[in-house]
C-alpha positions in Angstrom: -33.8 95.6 16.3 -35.0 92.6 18.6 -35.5 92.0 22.2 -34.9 88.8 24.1 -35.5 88.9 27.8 -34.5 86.3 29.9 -37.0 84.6 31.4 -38.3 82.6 35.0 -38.6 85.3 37.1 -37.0 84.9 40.5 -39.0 86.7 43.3 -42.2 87.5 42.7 -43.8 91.2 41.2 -41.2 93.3 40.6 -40.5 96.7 43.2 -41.5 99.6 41.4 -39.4 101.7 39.2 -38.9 104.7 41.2 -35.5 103.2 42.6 -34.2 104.6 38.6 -35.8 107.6 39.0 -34.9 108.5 42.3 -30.8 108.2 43.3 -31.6 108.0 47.2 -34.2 105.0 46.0 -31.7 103.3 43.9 -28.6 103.3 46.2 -31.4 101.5 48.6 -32.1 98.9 46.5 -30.8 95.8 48.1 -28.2 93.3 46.2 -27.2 90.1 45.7 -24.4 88.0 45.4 -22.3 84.8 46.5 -23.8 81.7 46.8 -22.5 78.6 48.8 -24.6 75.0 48.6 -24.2 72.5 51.5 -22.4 68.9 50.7 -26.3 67.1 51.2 -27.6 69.5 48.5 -30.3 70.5 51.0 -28.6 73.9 51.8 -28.3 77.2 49.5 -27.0 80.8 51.2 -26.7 84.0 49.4 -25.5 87.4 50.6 -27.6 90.5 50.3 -25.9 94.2 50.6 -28.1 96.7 52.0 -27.1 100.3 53.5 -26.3 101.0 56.3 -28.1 103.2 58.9 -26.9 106.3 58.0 -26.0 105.1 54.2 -22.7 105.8 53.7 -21.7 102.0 53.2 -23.1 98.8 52.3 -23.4 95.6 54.9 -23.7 92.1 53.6 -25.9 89.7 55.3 -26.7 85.5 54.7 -29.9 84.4 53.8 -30.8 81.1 53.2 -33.1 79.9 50.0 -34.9 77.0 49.5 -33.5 74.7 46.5 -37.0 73.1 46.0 -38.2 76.6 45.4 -41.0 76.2 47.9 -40.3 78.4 51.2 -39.3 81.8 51.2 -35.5 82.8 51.6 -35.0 83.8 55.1 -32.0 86.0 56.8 -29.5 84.1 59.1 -27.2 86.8 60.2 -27.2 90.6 61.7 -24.2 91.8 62.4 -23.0 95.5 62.0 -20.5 95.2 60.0 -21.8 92.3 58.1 -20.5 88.8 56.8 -19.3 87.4 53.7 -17.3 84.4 52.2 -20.5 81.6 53.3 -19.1 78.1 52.8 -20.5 74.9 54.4 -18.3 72.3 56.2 -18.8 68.7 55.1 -21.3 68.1 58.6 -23.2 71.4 57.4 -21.9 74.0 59.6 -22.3 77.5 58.3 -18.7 79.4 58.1 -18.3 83.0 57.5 -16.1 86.2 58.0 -17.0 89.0 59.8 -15.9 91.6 61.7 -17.3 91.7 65.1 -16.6 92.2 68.9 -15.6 89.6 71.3 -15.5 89.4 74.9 -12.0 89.0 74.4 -11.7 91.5 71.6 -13.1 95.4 71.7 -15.2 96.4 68.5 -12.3 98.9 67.9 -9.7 95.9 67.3 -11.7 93.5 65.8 -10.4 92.2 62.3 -12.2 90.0 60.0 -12.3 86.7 61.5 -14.0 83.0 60.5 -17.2 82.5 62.5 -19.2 79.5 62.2 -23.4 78.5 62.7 -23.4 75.2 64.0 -25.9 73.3 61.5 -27.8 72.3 64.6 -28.6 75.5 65.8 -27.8 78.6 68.1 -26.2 82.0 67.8 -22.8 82.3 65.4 -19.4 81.7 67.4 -15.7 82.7 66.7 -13.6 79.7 64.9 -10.4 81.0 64.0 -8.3 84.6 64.1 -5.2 86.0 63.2 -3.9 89.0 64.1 -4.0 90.4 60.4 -7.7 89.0 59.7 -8.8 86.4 57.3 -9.4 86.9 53.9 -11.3 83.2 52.9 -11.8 80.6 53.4 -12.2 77.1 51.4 -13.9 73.8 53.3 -13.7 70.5 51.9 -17.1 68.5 51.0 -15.5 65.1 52.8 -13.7 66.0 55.7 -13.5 68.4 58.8 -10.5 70.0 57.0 -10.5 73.7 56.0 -8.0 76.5 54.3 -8.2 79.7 55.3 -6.0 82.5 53.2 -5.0 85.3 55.8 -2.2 88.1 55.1 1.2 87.7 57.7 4.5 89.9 57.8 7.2 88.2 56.2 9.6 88.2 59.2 6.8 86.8 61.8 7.3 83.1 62.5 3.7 82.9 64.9 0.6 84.9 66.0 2.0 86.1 68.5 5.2 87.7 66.8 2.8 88.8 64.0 0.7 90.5 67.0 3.7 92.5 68.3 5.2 93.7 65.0 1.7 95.1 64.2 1.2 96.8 67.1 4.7 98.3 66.5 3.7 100.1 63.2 0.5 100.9 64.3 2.0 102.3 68.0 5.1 104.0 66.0 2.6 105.3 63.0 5.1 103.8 60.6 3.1 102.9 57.2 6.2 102.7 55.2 6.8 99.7 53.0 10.4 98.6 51.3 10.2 96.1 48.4 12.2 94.4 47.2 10.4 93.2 43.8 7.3 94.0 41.9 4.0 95.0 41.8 3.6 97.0 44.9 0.3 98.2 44.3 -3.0 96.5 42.4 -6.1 97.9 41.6 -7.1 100.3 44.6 -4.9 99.4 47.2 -1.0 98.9 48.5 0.8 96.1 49.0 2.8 95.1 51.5 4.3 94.8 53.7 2.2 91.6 55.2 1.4 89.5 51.8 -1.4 86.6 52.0 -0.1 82.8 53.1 -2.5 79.6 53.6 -3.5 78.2 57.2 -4.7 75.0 57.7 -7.2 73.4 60.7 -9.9 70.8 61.2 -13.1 71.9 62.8 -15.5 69.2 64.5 -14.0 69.7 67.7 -14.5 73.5 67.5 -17.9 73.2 66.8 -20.5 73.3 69.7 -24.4 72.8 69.4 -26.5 75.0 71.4 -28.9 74.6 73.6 -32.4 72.7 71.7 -34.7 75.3 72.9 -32.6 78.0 70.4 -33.7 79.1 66.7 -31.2 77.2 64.5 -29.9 78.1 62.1 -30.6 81.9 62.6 -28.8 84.7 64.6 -29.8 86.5 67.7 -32.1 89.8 66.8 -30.0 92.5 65.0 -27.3 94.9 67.7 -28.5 98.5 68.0 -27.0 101.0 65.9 -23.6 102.3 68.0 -23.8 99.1 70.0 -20.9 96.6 71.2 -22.3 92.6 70.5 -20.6 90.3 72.2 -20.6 86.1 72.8 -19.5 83.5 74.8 -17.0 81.7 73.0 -14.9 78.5 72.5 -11.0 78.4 72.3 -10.5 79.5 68.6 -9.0 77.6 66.0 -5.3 76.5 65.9 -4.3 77.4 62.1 -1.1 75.6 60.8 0.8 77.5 58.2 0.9 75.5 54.6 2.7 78.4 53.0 5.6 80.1 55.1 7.9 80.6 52.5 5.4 82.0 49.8 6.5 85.8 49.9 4.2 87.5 47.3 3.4 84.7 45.2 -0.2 84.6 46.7 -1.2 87.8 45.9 -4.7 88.2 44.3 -4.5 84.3 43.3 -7.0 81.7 43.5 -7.3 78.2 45.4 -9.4 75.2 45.6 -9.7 72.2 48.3 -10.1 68.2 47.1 -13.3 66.9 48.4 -11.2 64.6 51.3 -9.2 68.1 52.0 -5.7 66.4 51.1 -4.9 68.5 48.3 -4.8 72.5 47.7 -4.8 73.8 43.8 -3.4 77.3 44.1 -2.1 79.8 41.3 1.4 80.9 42.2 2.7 84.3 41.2 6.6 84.0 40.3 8.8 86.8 39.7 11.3 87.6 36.5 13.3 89.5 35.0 12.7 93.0 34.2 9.8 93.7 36.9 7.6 91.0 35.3 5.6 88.6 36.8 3.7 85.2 35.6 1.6 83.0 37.2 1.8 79.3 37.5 -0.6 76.0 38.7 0.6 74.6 42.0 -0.6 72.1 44.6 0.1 71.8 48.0 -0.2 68.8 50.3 -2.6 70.0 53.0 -1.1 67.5 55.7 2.8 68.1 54.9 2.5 72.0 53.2 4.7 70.0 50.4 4.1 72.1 47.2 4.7 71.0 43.8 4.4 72.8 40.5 2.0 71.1 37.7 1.7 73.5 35.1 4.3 76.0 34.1 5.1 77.3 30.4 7.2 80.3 29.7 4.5 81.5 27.0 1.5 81.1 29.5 -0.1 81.7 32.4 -2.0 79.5 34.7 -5.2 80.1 36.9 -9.3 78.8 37.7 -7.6 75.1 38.9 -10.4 73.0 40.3 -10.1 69.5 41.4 -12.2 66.7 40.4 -15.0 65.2 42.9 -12.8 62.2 42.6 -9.4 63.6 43.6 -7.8 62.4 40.7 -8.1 65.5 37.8 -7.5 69.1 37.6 -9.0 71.1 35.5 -7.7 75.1 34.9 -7.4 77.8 32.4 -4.3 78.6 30.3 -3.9 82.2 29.1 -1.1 82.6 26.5 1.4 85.1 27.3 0.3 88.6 24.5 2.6 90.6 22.7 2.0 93.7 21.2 1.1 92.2 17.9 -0.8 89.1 19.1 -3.9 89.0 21.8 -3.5 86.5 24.4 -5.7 83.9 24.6 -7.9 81.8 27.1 -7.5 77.5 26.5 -9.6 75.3 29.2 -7.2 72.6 29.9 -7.3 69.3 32.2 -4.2 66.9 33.7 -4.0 64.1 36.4 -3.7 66.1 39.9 -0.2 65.5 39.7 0.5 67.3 36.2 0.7 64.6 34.3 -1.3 63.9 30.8 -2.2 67.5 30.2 -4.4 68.2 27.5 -6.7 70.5 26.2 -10.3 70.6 25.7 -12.9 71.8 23.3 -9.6 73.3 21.1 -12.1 74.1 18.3 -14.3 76.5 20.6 -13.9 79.8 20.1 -14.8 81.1 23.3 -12.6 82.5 26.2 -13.8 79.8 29.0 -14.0 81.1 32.4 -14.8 80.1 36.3 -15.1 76.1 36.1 -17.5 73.9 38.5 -17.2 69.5 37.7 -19.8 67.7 37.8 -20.0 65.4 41.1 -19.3 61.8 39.2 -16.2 64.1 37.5 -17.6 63.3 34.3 -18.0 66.9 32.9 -17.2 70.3 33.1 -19.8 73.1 33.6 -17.8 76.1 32.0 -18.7 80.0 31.5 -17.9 81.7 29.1 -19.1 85.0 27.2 -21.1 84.6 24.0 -23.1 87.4 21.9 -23.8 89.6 24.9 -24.6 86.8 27.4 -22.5 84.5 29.7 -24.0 81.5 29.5 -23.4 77.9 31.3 -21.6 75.3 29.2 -21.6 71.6 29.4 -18.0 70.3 28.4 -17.1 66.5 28.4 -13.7 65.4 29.0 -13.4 64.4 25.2 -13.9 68.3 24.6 -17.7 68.1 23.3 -19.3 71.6 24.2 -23.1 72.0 24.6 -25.1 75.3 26.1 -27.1 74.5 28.6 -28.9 78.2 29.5 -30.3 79.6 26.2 -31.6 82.8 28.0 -30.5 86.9 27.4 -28.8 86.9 30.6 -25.1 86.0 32.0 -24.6 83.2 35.1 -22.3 83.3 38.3 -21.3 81.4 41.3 -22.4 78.4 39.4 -22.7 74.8 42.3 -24.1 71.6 41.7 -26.3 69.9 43.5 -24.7 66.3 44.8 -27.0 64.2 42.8 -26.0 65.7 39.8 -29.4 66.8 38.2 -29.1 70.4 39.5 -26.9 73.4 39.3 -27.7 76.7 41.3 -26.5 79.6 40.1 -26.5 83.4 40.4 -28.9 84.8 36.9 -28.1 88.5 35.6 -29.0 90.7 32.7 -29.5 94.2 31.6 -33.0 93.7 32.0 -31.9 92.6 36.1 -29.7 92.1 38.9 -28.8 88.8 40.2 -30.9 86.3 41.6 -31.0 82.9 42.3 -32.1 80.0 39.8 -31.8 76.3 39.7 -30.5 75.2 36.4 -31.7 71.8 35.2 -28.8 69.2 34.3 -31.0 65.8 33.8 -30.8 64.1 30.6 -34.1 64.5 29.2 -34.3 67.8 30.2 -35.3 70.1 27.3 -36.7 73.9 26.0 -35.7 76.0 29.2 -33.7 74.4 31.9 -33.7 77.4 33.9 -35.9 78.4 37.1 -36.3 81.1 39.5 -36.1 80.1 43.3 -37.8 82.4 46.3 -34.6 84.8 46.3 -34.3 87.4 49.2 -34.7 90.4 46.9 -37.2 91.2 44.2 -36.8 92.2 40.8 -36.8 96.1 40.5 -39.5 97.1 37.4 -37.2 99.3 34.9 -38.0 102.6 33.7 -37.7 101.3 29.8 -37.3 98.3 27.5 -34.1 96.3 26.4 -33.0 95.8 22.5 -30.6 94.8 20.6 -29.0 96.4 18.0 -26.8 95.3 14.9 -24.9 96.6 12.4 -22.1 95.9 9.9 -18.8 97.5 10.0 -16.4 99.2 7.2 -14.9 95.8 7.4 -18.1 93.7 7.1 -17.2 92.2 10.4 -20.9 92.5 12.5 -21.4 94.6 15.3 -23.3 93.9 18.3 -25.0 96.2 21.1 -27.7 96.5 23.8 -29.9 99.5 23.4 -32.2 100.7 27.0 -34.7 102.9 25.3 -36.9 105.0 28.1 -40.7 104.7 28.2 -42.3 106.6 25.4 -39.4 107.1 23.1 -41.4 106.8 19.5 -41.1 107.8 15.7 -43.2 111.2 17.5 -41.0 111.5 21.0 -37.5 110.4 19.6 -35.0 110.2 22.9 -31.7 111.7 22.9 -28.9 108.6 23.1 -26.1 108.2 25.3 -23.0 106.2 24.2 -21.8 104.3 26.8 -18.8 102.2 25.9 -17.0 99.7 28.5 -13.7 99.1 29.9 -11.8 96.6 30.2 -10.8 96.1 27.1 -11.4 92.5 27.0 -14.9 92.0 28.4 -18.7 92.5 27.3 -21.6 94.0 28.3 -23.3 91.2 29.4 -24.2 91.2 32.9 -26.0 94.0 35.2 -23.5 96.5 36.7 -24.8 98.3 40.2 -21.8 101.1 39.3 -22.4 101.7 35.8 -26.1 101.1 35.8 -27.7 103.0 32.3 -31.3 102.6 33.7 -30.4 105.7 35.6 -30.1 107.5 32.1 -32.9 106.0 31.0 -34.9 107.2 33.5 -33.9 110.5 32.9 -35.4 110.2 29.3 -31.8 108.7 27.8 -31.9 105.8 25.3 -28.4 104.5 26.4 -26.6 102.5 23.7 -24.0 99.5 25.1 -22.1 98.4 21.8 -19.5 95.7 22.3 -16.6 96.8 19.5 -13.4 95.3 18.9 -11.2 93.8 21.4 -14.6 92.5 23.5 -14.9 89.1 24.6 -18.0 86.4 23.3 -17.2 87.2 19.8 -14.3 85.1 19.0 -10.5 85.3 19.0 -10.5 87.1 15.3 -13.1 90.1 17.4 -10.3 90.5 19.9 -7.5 90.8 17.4 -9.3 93.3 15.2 -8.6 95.6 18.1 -5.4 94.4 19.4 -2.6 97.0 19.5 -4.5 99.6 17.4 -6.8 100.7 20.1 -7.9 104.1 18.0 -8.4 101.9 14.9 -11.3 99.1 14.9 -13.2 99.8 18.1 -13.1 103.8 17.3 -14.7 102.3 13.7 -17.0 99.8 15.6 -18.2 102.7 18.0 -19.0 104.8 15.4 -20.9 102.2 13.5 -22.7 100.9 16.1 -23.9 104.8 17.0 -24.9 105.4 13.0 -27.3 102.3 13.2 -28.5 103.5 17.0 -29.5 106.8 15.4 -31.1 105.8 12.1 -33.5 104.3 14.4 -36.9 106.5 14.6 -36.9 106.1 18.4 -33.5 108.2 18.9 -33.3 112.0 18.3 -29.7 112.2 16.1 -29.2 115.6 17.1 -28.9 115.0 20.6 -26.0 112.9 21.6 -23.5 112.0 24.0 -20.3 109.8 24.6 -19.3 108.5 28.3 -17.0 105.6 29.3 -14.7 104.7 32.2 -11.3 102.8 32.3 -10.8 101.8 29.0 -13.9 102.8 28.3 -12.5 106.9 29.2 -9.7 106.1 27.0 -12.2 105.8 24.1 -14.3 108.7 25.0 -11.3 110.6 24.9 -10.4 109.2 21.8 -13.4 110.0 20.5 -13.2 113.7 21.5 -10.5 114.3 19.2 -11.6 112.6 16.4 -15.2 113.3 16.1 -17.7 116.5 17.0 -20.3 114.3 16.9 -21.3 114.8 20.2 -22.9 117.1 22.1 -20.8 116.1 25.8 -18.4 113.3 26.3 -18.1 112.3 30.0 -14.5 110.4 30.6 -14.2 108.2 33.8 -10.5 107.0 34.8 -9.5 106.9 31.5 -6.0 107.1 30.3 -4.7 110.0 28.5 -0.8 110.1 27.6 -0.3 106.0 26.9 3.3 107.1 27.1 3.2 108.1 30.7 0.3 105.5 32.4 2.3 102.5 31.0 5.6 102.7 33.5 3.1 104.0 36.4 0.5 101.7 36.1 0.0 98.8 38.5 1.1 96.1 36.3 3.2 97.9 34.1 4.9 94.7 33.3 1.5 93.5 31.2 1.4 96.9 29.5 4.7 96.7 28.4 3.2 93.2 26.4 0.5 95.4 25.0 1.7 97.9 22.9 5.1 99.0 21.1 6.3 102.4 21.9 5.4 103.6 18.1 2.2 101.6 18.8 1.3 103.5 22.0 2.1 106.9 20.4 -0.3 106.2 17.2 -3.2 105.5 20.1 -2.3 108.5 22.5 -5.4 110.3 23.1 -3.6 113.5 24.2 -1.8 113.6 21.0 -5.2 115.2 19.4 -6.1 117.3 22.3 -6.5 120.3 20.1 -9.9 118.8 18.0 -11.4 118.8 20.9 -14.5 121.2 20.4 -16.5 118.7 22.8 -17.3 120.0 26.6 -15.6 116.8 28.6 -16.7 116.0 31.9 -13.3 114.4 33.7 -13.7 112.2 36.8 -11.1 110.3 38.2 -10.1 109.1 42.0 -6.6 109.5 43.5 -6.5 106.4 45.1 -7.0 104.5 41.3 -3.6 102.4 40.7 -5.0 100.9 37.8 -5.0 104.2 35.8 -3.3 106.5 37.6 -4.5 110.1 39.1 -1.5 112.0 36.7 -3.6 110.8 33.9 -6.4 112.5 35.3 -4.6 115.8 36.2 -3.1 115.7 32.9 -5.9 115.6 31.2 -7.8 118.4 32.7 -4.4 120.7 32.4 -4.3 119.9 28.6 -8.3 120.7 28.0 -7.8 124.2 29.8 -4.7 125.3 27.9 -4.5 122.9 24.5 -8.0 121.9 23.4 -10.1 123.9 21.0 -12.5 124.6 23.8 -9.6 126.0 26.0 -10.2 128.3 29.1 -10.7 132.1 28.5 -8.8 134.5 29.5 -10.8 134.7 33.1 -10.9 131.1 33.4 -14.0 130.1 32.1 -14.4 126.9 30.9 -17.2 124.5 29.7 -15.0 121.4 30.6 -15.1 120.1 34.3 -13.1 117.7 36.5 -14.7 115.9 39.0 -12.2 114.3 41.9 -12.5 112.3 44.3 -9.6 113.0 46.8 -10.6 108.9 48.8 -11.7 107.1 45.9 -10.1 104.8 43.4 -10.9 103.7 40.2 -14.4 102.5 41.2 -16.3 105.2 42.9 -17.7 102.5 45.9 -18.8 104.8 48.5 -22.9 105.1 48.2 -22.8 108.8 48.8 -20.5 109.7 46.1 -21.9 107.1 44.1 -24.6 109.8 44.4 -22.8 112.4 43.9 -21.3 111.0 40.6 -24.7 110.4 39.2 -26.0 113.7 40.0 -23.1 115.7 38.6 -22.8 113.4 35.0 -27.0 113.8 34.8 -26.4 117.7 35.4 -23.7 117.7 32.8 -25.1 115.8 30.5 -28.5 118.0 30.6 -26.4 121.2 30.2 -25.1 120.2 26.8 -27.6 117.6 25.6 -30.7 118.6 26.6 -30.5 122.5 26.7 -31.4 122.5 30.5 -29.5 125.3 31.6 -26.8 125.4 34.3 -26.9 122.4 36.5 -27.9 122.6 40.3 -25.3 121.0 41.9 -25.4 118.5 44.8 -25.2 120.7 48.0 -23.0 118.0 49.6 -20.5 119.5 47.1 -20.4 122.6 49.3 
């Protein structure tokens, strides 16, 4: 067992602890993330999430923090409903979205629109609109050009015919969609019918300074709670449509704008045969909307395209197409921005890269990528040599470089914090620890505990990695009971801190909470990922189980009190689990899938499932098909609204612990199983309050059955 915290603290003494102990106290806790640096370097803004007044949501605010580390981060915007999506234009005008009133526009029809903070001061003003709202928006380093992405109906031809046909469905109350192809749902929400096109504008002339005597930089005081804010504002943006014909190929895809603003990487969905869907690398001539395809395999998809500094490279990720007896893999590739002399780099790495950044002389790569529990930054060269730059127990974001060159900025995380802001140096002779922490908005919360890692070997001598959050005072003399917490995905890593599935909450309710990374998790290798591939119930059942034996031999952990709890893919193995082991005391399952027979055809992306497993494949890896060894009291939770694992899974679950499992309801009903559902929810549980809720019901569940505590007091907002 070792322990290797990251290190550079961001913000100063840490807030105390009680926000772990206390649920109200940790829902307040303030949070990071974004980050946008402006073209002079001089520039960085964050967002910060805080409730709202009455806590039922969360509202994002800017905040600007120094680069040079020296002044302390200060807030820039106030409105209700908060702002997102910061990026500078080339002159250093702040652009954001938000949702806000107008004099022109009632708080009650307001739609997320692009507002901008002049760089030489005065309150934020309205840039651009549509009658859908605006997603994002991209701005290029060199020019006045920007892209905004904003969602249109496929039969209007201008605002004003896109106006009209949504006042028709909304006056009529007609919410009813006809496809005409696949998906029609991802993740948590519908789609259709509108689908997301590209707008194009140039914004000098938009841009108006205010008046000398005015704050810059900063917004007028913050609009009482139930109040309408309004502004005096300029004629709004004229967007030109670069995508008119693009249907649903935009869907949940990625862009990036060349430096000058000429040029538009995008990924572009297209359709085949059978319901499936792949994704290929397009560009897209800002000035003409002229697109053109530049990389396109049938055995591969295409995403992450950034364009060099220069104009003259792309760089993007290649992810092989899976079948049910080979894992896909992740390739960093580069070509001329017109297709041409593709190759790929670093072929030898065996890593999945991930989000890209180029240096500013295009030189370089900075590439992340998950490794051993982290996510560190990498250096790669265009002749594929691959250094780490961040040697540090934590995992990096939003990674920007500064326009000299000698600094990125970047958004730090571990299990030991949530994100904050560091500068990361790049400078040749820079050595030891490149890393420091800047004067962030938000301070590090002290934890109720102390991170370790944990290895072991499995059956098939093939190591096994995990994080271990052991409470204050757990000894040899006061051994803690352990929670197994395993993650979704499948293909990802406990790496980075999670707000949702946060185990310091267990810990400070006397938990150790053990986060293994078994088979099929990413930083380990391709070979890791295949161990699992297909044979769900096979290797990262075995890894689990292995990686809980070496938890528990440890003198710190109490083997006799245990517990499982997962969501996503991580419910799947908790039910898995359930019927092939008593080891446990409680099992809580989150959105997990159940019958693989029946979530593969109602999934969201049924297509990709259909590349995962065989039909004899998904019936050898069926949880439900050992529902009756299950002696285990389960704890089910699952949101209607989840598309990704769908509610019947869920329901079908609960049915077949009542009347199958070997803990089955008596005859009066009694049970010691329970379902928790969340009629609004999907397969995140994002609203603060039932966030709460969730919390308080798994702590009360898992104290029933692990801890002898009795019969839970229930939240009273559960009526």
């Amino acid at each position: 067992m070792s322990n290797e915290p990251a290190s550079n603290q961001a913000s100063g003494p840490a807030l105390p602890a009680t926000g772990f102990r206390d649920l109200d106290g940790y829902l307040a806790l303030p949070r990071v993330g974004g980050l946008a640096m402006s073209a002079d370097g001089r520039r960085l803004v964050v967002g910060v999430a805080g409730l709202n007044h009455d806590s039922t949501s969360y509202v994002t605010s800017l905040w600007e923090v120094d680069p040079a580390g020296q002044a302390p981060a200060r807030r820039l915007t106030r409105g209700a409903k908060g702002e997102s999506q910061a990026a500078f234009t080339a002159r250093g005008d702040l652009l954001f979205i938000a949702e806000r009133a107008t004099a022109q526009t009632p708080e009650d029809k307001a739609t997320p629109a692009l507002w901008v903070l002049p760089a030489d001061g005065g309150e934020a003003r309205l840039l651009a609109q549509r009658p859908g709202g605006i997603a994002g928006v991209l701005t290029a380093r060199e020019s006045d050009r920007i892209v905004v992405s904003a969602a249109a109906l496929p039969s209007a031809t201008d605002a004003e015919s896109e106006q009209r046909l949504r006042d028709l469905r909304k006056d009529t109350k007609v919410a009813a969609i006809l496809h005409a192809g696949y998906p029609v749902r991802y993740w948590d929400h519908n789609l259709g019918p509108d689908a997301p096109r590209l707008f194009a504008a140039e914004v000098t002339s938009a841009v108006v300074a205010s008046a000398p005597d005015e704050e810059p930089d900063a917004e007028a005081a913050p609009t009482p709670a139930g109040a309408t804010s309004t502004a005096d504002l300029d004629t709004p943006l004229s967007l030109r449509d670069l995508t008119p014909d693009a249907g649903a190929a935009l869907v949940e895809t990625g862009q990036d704008l060349s430096a000058d603003g000429s040029v538009l990487v995008t990924s572009w969905r297209v359709p085949m045969a059978k319901g499936a869907v792949r994704t290929v690398l397009a560009t897209v001539d800002v000035a003409t909307g002229e697109r053109r395809v530049i990389a396109d395999a049938e055995d591969a998809e295409f995403d992450g395209g950034r364009i060099s500094p220069d104009g003259s490279k792309v760089a993007y990720l290649a992810e092989s197409i899976s079948s049910p007896r080979h894992a896909p893999r992740v390739t960093l590739w580069v070509a001329d921005v017109d297709g041409g002399n593709a190759r790929r780099l670093a072929a030898d790495w065996d890593r999945w890269p991930g989000s890209i950044t180029w240096l500013p002389d295009s030189s370089a790569l900075l590439v992340l990528a998950d490794d051993d529990g982290r996510s560190p930054v990498f250096g790669v060269t265009l002749d594929g040599e691959v250094s780490r730059l961040t040697t540090d127990a934590a995992s990096y974001t939003n990674v920007v470089v500064a326009p000299d060159g000698d600094a990125a900025y970047a958004l730090r995380s571990s299990y030991e914090f949530p994100s904050e802001v560091v500068r990361i140096d790049l400078s040749s002779d820079a050595d030891g620890n490149r890393v420091t922490g800047l004067r962030g908005p938000v301070e590090r919360p002290a934890l109720p505990g102390r991170l370790h890692e944990v290895e072991t070997t499995a059956a098939d001598g093939v190591r096994v990695r995990s994080w271990l959050a052991l409470p204050e005072g757990a000894s040899a003399q006061s051994p803690a009971p352990v929670l197994l917490w395993i993650h979704g995905g499948p293909l990802s890593s406990w790496n980075a801190w999670s707000w949702r599935w946060c185990p310091w909450l267990l810990v400070a309710q006397g938990y150790a909470v053990l986060l293994p990374d078994p088979a099929l998790s990413t930083g380990y290798g391709q070979e890791f990922i295949q161990r699992g591939w297909g044979a769900w119930g096979a290797a990262p059942f075995t890894d689990l189980m292995a990686a809980t034996d070496a938890a528990v031999a440890l003198p710190e952990i109490d083997e006799t009190r245990t517990a499982a709890m997962g969501g996503s893919f991580g419910g799947y193995m908790a039910n898995w689990v359930a019927g092939h082991t008593d080891r446990f005391k409680a099992i809580v399952t989150h959105a997990s899938l159940w019958a693989l027979e029946g979530f593969g055809p109602t999934t969201d992306a049924a297509y990709y499932w259909g590349r995962e497993m065989t039909p004899e494949m998904s019936r050898e890896n069926s949880p439900h098909l050992s529902v009756e060894n299950i002696v285990t009291p389960m704890l089910v939770i699952h949101g209607d609204k989840d598309y990704r694992v769908p509610i019947g899974e869920g329901l079908r679950l609960w049915y077949e612990l009542l009347s199958k499992s070997g803990l089955p309801a008596d005859s009066s009903g009694r049970t010691p199983h329970r379902f928790l559902f969340f009629p609004d929810e999907n397969h995140w549980i994002l609203s603060p309050q039932h966030a709460k809720v969730w919390y308080q019901v798994v702590q009360g569940f898992l104290g029933e059955h692990v801890l002898d505590a009795g019969a839970p007091e229930l939240p009273e907002s559960l009526g």
